[in-house]
C-alpha positions as CSV (number, residue, x, y, z in Angstrom):
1,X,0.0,0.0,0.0
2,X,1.5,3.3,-1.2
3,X,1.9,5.9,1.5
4,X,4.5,8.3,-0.1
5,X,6.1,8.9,-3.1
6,X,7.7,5.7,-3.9
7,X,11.2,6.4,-5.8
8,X,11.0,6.6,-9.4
9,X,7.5,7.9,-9.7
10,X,6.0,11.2,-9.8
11,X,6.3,13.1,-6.5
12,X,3.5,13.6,-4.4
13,X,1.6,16.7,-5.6
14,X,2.6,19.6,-3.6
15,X,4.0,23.9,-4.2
16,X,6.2,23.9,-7.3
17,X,9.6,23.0,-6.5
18,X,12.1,26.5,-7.3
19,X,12.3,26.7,-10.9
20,X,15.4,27.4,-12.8
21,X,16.8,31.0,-12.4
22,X,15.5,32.8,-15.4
23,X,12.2,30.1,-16.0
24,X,9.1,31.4,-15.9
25,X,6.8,30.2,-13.2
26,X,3.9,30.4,-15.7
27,X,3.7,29.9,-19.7
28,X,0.6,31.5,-21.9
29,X,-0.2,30.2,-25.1
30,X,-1.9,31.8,-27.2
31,X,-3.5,29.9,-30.6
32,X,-3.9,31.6,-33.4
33,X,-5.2,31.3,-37.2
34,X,-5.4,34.0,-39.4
35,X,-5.5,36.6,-36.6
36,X,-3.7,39.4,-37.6
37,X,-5.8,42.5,-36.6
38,X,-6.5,41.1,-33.0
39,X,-3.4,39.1,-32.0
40,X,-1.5,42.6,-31.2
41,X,-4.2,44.2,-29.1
42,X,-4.6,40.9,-27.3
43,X,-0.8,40.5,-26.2
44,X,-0.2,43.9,-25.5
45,X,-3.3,43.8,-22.7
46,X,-2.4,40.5,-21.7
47,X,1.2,41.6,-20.9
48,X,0.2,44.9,-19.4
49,X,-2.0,42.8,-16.8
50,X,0.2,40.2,-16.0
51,X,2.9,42.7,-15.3
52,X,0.4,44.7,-13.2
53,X,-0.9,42.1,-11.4
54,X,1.1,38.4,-11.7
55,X,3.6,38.4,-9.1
56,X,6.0,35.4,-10.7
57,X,7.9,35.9,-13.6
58,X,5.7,34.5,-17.0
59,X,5.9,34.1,-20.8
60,X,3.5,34.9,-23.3
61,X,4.0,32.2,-26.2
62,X,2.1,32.7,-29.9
63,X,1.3,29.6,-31.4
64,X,0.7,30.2,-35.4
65,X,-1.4,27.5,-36.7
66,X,-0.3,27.6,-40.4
67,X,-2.3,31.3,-40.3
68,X,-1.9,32.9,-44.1
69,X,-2.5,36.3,-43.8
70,X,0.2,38.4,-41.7
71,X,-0.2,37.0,-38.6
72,X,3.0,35.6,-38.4
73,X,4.7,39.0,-39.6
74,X,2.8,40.4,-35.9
75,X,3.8,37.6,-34.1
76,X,7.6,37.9,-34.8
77,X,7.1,41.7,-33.9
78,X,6.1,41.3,-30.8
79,X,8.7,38.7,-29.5
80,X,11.3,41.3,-30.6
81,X,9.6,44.5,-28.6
82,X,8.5,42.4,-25.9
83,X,10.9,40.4,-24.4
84,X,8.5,38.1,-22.3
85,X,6.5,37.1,-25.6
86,X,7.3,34.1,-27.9
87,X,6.1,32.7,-31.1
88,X,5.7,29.3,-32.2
89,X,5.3,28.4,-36.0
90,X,3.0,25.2,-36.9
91,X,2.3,24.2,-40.9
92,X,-0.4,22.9,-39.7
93,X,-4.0,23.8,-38.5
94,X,-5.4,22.2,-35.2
95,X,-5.9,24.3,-31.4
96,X,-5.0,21.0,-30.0
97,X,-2.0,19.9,-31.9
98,X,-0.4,23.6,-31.3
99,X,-1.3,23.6,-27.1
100,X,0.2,20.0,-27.6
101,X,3.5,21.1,-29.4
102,X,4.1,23.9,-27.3
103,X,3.4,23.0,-24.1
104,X,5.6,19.7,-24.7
105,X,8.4,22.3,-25.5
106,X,7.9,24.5,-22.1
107,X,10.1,24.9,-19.4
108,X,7.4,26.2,-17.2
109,X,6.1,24.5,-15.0
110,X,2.7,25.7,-15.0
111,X,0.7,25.5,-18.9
112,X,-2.1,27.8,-19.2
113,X,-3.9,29.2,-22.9
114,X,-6.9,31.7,-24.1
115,X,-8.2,32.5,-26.3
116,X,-6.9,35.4,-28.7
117,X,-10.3,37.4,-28.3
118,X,-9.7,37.2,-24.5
119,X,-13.4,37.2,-24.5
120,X,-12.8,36.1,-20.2
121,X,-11.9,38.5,-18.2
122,X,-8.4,38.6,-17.0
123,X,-8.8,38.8,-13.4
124,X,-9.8,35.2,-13.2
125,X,-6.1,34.2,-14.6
126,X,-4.1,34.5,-10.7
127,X,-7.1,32.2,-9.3
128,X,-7.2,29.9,-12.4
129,X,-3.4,29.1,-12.0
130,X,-2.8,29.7,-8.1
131,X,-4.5,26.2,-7.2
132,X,-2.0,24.6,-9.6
133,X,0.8,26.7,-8.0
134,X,0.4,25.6,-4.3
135,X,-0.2,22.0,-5.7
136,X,-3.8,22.1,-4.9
137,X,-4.8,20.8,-8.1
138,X,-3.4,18.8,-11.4
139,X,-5.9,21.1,-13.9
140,X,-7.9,24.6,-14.1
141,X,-10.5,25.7,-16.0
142,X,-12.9,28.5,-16.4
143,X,-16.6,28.1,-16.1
144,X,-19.0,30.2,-17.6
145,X,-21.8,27.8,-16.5
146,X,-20.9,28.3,-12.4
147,X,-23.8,29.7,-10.6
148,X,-21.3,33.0,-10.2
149,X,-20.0,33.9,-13.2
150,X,-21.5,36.3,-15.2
151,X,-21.6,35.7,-19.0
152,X,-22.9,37.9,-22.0
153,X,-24.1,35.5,-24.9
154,X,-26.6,35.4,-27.5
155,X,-29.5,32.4,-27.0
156,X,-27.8,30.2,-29.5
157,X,-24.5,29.9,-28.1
158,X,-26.4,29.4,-24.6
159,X,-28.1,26.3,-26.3
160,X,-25.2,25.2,-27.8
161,X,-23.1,25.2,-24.9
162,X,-25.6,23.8,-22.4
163,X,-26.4,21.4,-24.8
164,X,-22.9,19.8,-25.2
165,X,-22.3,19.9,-21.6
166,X,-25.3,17.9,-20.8
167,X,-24.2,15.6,-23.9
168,X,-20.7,15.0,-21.9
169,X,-22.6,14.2,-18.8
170,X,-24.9,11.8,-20.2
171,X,-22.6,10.1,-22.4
172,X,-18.8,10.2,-21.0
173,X,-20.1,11.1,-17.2
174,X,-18.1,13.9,-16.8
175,X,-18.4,16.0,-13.6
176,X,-16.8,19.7,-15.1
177,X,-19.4,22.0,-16.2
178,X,-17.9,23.7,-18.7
179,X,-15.6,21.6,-21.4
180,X,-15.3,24.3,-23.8
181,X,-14.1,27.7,-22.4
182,X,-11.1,29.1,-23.8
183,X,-9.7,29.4,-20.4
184,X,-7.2,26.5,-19.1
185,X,-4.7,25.5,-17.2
186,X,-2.0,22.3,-16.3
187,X,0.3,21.7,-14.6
188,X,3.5,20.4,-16.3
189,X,4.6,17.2,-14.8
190,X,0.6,16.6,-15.6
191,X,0.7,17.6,-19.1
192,X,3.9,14.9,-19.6
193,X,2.2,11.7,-18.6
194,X,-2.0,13.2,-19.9
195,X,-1.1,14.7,-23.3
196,X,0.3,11.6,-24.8
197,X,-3.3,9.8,-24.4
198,X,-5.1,12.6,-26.1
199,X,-5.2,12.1,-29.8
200,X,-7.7,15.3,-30.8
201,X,-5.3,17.9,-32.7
202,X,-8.7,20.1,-33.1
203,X,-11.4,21.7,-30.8
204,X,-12.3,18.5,-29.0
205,X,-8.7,18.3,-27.3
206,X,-9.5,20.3,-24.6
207,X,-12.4,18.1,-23.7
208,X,-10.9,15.0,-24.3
209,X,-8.0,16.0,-22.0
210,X,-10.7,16.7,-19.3
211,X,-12.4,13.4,-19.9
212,X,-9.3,11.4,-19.2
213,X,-7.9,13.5,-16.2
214,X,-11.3,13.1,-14.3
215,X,-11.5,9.2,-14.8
216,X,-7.8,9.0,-14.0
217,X,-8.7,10.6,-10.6
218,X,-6.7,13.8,-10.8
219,X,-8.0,17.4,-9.4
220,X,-10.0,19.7,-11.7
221,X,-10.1,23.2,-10.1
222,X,-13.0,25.2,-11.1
223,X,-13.3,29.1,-11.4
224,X,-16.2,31.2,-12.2
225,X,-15.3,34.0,-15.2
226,X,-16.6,36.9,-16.5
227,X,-17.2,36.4,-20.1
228,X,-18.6,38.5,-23.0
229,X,-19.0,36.7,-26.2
230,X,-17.0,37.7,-29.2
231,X,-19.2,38.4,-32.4
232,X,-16.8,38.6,-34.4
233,X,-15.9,35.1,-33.8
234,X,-14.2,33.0,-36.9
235,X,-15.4,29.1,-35.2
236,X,-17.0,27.3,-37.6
237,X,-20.3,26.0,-34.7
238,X,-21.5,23.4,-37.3
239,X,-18.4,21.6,-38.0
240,X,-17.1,22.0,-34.9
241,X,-20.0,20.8,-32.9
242,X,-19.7,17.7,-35.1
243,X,-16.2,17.1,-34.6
244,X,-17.3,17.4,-31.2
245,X,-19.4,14.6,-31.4
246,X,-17.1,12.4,-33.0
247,X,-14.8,13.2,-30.4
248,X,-17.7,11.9,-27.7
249,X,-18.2,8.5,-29.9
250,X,-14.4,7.9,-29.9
251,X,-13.6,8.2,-26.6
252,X,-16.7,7.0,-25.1
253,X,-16.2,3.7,-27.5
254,X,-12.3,3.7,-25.7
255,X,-13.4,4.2,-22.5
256,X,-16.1,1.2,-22.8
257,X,-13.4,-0.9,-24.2
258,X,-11.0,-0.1,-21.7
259,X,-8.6,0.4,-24.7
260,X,-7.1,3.5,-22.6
261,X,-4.3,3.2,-20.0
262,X,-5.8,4.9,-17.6
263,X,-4.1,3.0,-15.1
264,X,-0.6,4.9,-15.8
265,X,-2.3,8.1,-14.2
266,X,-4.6,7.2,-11.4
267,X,-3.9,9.3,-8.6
268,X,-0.3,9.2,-9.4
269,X,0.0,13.1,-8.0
270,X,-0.5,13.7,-4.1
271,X,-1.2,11.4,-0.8
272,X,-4.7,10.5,-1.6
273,X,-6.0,9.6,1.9
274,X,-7.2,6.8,-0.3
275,X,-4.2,5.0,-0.8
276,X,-3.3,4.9,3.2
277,X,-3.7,1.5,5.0
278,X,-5.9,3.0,7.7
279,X,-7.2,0.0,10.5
280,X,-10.7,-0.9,10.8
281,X,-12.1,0.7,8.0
282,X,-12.4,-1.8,4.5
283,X,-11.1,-0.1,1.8
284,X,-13.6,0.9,-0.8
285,X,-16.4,-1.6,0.7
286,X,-19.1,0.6,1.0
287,X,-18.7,1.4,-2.9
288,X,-18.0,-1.8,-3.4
289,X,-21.5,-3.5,-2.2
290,X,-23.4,-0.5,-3.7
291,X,-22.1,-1.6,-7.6
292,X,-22.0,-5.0,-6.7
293,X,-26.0,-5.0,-5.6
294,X,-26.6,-3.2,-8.8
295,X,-25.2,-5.7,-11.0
296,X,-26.2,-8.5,-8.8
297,X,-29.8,-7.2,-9.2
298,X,-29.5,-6.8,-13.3
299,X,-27.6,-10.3,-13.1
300,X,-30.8,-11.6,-11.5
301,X,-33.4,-10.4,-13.6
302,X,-30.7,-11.1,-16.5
303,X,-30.7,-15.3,-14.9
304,X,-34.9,-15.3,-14.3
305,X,-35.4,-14.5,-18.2
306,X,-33.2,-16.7,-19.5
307,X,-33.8,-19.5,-17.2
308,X,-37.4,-18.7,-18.6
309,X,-36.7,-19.1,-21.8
310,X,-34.7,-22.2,-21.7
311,X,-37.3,-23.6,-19.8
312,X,-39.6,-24.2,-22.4
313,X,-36.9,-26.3,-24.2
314,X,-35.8,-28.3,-21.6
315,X,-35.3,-29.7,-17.7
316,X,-35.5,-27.6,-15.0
317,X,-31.6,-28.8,-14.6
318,X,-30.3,-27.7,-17.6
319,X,-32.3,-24.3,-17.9
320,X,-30.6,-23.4,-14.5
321,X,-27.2,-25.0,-15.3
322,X,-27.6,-22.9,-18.7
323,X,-28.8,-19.6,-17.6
324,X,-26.3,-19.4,-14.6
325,X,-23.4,-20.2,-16.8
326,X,-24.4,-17.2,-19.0
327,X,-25.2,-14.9,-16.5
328,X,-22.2,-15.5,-14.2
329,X,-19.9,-14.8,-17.2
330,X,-22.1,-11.6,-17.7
331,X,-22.0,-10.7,-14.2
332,X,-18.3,-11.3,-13.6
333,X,-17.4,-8.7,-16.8
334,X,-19.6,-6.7,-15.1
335,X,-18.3,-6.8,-11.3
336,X,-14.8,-6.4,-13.0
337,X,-15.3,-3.3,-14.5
338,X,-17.9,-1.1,-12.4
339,X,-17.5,-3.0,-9.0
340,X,-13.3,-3.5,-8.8
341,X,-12.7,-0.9,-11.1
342,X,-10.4,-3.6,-13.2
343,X,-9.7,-2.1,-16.3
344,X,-8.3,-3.3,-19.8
345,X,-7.7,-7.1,-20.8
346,X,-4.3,-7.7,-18.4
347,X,-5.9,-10.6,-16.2
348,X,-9.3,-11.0,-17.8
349,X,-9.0,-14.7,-18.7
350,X,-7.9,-15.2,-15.5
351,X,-10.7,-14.0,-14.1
352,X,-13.7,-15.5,-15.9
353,X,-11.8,-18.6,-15.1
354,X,-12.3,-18.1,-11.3
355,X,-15.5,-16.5,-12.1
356,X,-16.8,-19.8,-13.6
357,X,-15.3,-21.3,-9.9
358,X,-17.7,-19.1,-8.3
359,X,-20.4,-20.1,-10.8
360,X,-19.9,-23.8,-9.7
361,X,-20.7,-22.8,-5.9
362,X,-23.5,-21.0,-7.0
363,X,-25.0,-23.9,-9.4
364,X,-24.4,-26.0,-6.6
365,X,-26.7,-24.0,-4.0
366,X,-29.2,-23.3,-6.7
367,X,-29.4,-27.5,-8.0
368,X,-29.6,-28.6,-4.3
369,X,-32.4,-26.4,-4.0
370,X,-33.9,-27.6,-6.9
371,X,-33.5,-31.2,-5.9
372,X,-34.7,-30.6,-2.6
373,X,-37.8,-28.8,-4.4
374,X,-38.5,-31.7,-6.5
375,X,-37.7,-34.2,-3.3
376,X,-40.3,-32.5,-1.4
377,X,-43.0,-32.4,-4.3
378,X,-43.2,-34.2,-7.7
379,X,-44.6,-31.3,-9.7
380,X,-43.8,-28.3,-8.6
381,X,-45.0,-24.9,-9.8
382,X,-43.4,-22.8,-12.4
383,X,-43.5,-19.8,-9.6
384,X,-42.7,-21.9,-7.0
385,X,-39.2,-23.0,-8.5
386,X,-38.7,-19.0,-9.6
387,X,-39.0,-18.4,-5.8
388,X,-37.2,-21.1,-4.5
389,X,-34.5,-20.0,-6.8
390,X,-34.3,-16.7,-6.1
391,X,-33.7,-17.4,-2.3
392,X,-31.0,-19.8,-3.4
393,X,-29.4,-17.5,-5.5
394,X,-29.7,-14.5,-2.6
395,X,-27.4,-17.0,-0.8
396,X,-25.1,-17.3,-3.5
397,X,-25.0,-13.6,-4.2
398,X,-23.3,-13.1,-0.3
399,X,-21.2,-15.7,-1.3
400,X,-20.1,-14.6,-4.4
401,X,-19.4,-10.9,-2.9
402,X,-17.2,-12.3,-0.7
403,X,-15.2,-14.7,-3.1
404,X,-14.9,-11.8,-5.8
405,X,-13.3,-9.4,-2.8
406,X,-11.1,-12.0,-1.3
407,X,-10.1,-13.7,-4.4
408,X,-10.9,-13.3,-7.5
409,X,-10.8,-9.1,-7.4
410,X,-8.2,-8.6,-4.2
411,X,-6.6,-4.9,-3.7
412,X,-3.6,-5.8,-5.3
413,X,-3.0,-2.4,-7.4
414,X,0.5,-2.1,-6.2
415,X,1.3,-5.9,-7.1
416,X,-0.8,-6.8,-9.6
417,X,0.9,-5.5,-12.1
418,X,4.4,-5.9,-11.2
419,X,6.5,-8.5,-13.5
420,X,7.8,-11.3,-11.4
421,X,11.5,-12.6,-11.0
422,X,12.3,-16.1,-11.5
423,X,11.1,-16.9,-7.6
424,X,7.0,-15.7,-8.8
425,X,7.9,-12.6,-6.4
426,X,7.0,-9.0,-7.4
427,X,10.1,-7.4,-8.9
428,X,9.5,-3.3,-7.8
429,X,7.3,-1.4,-9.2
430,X,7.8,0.7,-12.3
431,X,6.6,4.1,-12.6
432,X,3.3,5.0,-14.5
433,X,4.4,6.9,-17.5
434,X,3.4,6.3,-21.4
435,X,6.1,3.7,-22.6
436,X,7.1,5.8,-25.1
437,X,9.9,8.4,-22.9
438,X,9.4,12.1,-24.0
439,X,12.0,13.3,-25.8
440,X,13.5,16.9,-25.7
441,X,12.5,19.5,-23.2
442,X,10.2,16.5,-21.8
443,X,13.0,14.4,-20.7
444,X,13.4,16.9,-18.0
445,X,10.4,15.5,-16.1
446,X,10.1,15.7,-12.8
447,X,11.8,13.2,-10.5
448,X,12.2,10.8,-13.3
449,X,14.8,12.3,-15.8
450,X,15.6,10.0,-19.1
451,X,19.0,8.8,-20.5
452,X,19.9,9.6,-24.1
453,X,18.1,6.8,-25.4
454,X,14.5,7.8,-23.6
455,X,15.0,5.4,-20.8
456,X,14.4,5.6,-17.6
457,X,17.8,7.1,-15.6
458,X,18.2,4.5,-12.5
459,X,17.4,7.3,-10.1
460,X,17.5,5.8,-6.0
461,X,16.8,9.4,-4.7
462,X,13.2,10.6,-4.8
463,X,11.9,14.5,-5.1
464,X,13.8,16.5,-2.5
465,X,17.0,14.4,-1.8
466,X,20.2,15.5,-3.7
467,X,21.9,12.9,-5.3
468,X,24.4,12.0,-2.6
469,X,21.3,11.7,0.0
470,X,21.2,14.8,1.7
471,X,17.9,16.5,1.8
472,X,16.8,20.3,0.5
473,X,13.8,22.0,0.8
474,X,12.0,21.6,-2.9
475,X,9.4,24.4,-2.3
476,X,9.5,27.2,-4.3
477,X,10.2,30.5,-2.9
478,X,8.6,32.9,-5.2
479,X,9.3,36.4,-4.9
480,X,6.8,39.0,-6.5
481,X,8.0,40.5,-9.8
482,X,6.4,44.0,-9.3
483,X,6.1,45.2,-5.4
484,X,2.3,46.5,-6.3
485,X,0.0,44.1,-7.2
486,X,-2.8,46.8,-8.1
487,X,-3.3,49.5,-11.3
488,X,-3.0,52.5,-9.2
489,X,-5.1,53.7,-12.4
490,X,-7.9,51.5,-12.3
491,X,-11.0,53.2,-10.6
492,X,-12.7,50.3,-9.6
C-alpha cells in the first residue's frame, strides 16, 4: 500500500519545486489562425496585466497555426519588442495539436492558454493558475456555466453550450461544467504523462483532456469568469460541434473498451488519503456492495429471463445450469469493470476462469435447491421453483461478494501488475508513464529524468533528496516581480 512517493514515480503533488533562475513560473499560449488584426491588441493587454498584477515571472507564447494572412509578420514583432513574448510556427491547423507542441516544448512548470479574443476577463487568470501553483490541483479551467459567473451571450451559443455539456454528462459522465471555455490550465509534470493519451489535434482536445484527467482521478479546479461573447468570432459551430461529437463516440467507445491506459495516471499526483492503509475501515467496501447489488440485481433479472426461456426447451436442470453459466460470465465482466474498477484485458482470462469457480458454488446451492424442491414435491409450480430459486441465488450472491473481494478481485494495485523474478515474487514497481519516454525538453520531467536513449535514468533518490542523499527544501520560494500588485489607475 503506497503511503509516499515511492522512488521513481511522480512526487507527491505539492508547491512547485524553485524553478530554474531565469524560467518562468507560468507559460501562456496563445493559438492563433489567421489573426492578424487582433493578435496585437490581445498581447499587448495580456502583458500589461500580468505585469500589473502576476507576481512570478511569466511568458507569453504565440502559437501560429499555419495562419496565411500576416499573422506571423505580428507575431515575430512582438517577441522582438517584448521580451517576455514568444512565437511558435506550426504548418499545420489544429488548437489542439499547437497547445500539444508547445506546451511539450515549455520549461514552465505551470501550462495555461486563451483565447486570442480574450473574451474572459483577466482577473480570473491568478485564481485559475494559483491552485495549480500551491499544488492544490493537477488542472484549471474557467466556467461560464458556475452559478457566479456572469456571462454575456446570445441564446444560441447558450443552447449550444448547455447542450454539449449535458451531452458529456450523459454520455462520458463527466463531472466539469464547462468543457469548452477558452480558459485553461495544467500543470507540467501533468501535461507529460496526460497529453500523450489525447489524440484530438482540433477543438475537441480540450475536452478530451478533461475526460481522461477526471477518470484517472486527478484534481479539476474550477473558477467562475466573466465572459462577453465575441461576435466577431471565426469558429466554424456546425463543423465543430460535429467534430465534437465524434470526439464523444471515440472516446466514449475507448473508454467502454478499456482500450485507454488509464491506469498509468490514477492518482499518481499527491497522498490520496485513499491510498493509506488506515485499521478498521475496508477499503472501498461501502462502494464496493453499492455496484455490486446493482449488478447482482440486473444479473438476476438477467438469470430469471433466460432461465425462462430455456425452460420451455428443456429440464428444470439444464435451464438453470444454462442460464447461470451465462449470467455469471455476464456478471463477472460486469463486477470487474464497475465493482473493482479492473480495467483493460491484463488478467481477464484469469478472471472469468475463477469467475466460472464461483459459478460452480452458486450452481451448486441453486441445483440442491432444486432437488430438494423436486424431493419434497413431484410437480412443482413454475412460480414456486422462480421463488425457490431466487432465495438460493440471494445465498449465492453473499457468497459470491465475498469470493470476488477476497479472491478473485483482491486490492492488489500495487502488485498486480508488477513482473515477477524467477522466484514468482514482485520485482519493484515501475513508474506509470506512457512507454514511449518524451524526448527533448520532456526528458526533464520531474523526478524521473531519461538517458539519451528515452530510458528511464536509475534514479535511488526521490523529489527532495540530492543525489548523494542529503535532503533540501523543494518548495519554491517565489518572490513577486512587481512590489504592487494593483493598477494605481484602475478606478474600480
Amino acid at each position: 500500500m503506497r503511503t509516499d512517493s515511492s522512488p521513481g514515480t511522480l512526487p507527491a503533488r505539492e508547491h512547485l519545486p524553485a524553478a530554474t533562475a531565469g524560467t518562468p513560473v507560468l507559460d501562456v499560449v496563445i493559438p492563433v489562425y489567421n489573426e492578424e488584426k487582433d493578435l496585437q491588441p490581445c498581447v499587448l493587454r495580456l502583458h500589461d496585466h500580468l505585469t500589473r498584477t502576476f507576481p512570478y515571472p511569466f511568458r507569453i507564447t504565440i502559437a501560429d497555426n499555419a495562419s496565411t494572412d500576416t499573422t506571423p509578420d505580428v507575431a515575430r514583432l512582438l517577441e522582438t519588442r517584448i521580451p517576455e513574448v514568444t512565437s511558435f510556427r506550426l504548418e499545420q491547423k489544429g488548437r489542439g495539436r499547437a497547445l500539444r507542441t508547445v506546451w511539450a516544448a515549455s520549461d514552465a512548470p505551470v501550462l495555461a492558454y486563451m483565447d486570442v479574443d480574450l473574451s474572459t476577463d483577466l482577473n480570473a487568470l491568478l485564481p485559475l493558475v494559483a491552485p495549480l501553483i500551491s499544488g492544490h490541483s493537477d488542472l484549471a479551467i474557467g466556467s461560464r456555466l458556475a452559478r457566479s459567473s456572469r456571462v454575456v451571450r446570445g441564446a444560441k451559443r447558450e443552447f449550444i453550450s448547455r447542450s454539449y455539456n449535458l451531452i458529456l454528462r450523459g454520455s462520458l459522465q463527466a463531472r466539469f461544467s464547462d468543457a469548452q471555455c477558452g480558459f485553461k490550465a495544467i500543470r507540467r509534470d501533468v501535461a507529460q504523462v496526460l497529453l500523450p493519451l489525447v489524440e484530438d489535434t482540433g477543438w475537441f482536445f480540450d475536452t478530451e483532456m478533461l475526460v481522461l484527467a477526471e477518470r484517472a482521478g486527478l484534481r479539476i479546479h474550477e473558477v467562475p469568469v466573466d465572459w462577453v461573447d465575441d461576435p466577431d468570432s471565426t469558429v466554424h459551430i456546425v463543423k465543430t460541434a460535429t467534430d465534437d461529437l465524434k470526439g464523444v463516440w471515440r472516446v466514449g467507445k475507448a473508454l467502454a473498451t478499456g482500450s485507454l491506459p488509464l491506469d498509468r495516471l490514477t492518482r499518481p499526483f499527491g497522498d490520496d488519503p485513499r491510498d493509506r492503509d488506515i485499521m478498521d475501515v475496508p477499503k472501498g467496501l461501502a462502494r464496493q456492495l453499492v455496484g455490486f447489488c446493482f449488478v447482482g440485481g440486473l444479473s438476476t433479472l438477467f438469470y430469471l429471463l433466460l432461465y425462462s426461456g430455456f425452460r420451455q426447451f428443456s429440464g428444470s436442470q439444464v435451464a438453470n445450469a444454462l442460464a447461470l453459466l451465462v449470467s455469471a460470465i455476464a456478471n463477472t465482466a460486469a463486477n470487474r469493470r464497475l465493482t473493482f474498477g479492473v480495467r483493460g484485458r491484463t488478467g481477464a482470462v484469469r478472471h472469468q476462469a475463477q469467475g466460472l469457480v464461483v459459478f460452480g458454488i452458486g450452481l451448486a446451492l441453486t441445483s440442491g435447491s432444486l432437488v430438494a424442491l423436486n424431493a419434497a414435491t413431484s410437480d412443482p409450480a413454475h412460480s414456486t421453483e422462480l421463488a425457490v430459486l431466487v432465495v438460493a441465488n440471494l445465498a449465492a450472491t453473499v457468497l459470491r461478494f465475498l469470493l470476488f473481494r477476497v479472491w478473485v478481485f483482491p486490492d492488489r494495485r500495487e502488485s498486480e501488475d508488477r513482473p515477477r523474478d524467477e522466484a514468482g515474487a514482485p520485482a519493484p514497481s515501475s513508474p506509470p508513464y506512457p512507454a514511449t519516454a518524451p524526448q527533448g525538453p520532456l526528458a526533464q520531467h520531474r523526478g524521473t529524468p531519461y538517458d539519451a536513449s528515452g530510458a528511464h535514468a536509475a534514479t535511488p533518490f526521490r523529489a527532495g533528496e540530492a543525489a548523494d542523499g542529503t535532503w533540501r527544501d523543494a518548495t519554491m520560494r517565489l518572490q513577486p516581480v512587481r512590489p504592487h500588485d494593483t493598477d494605481p489607475g484602475d478606478a474600480r
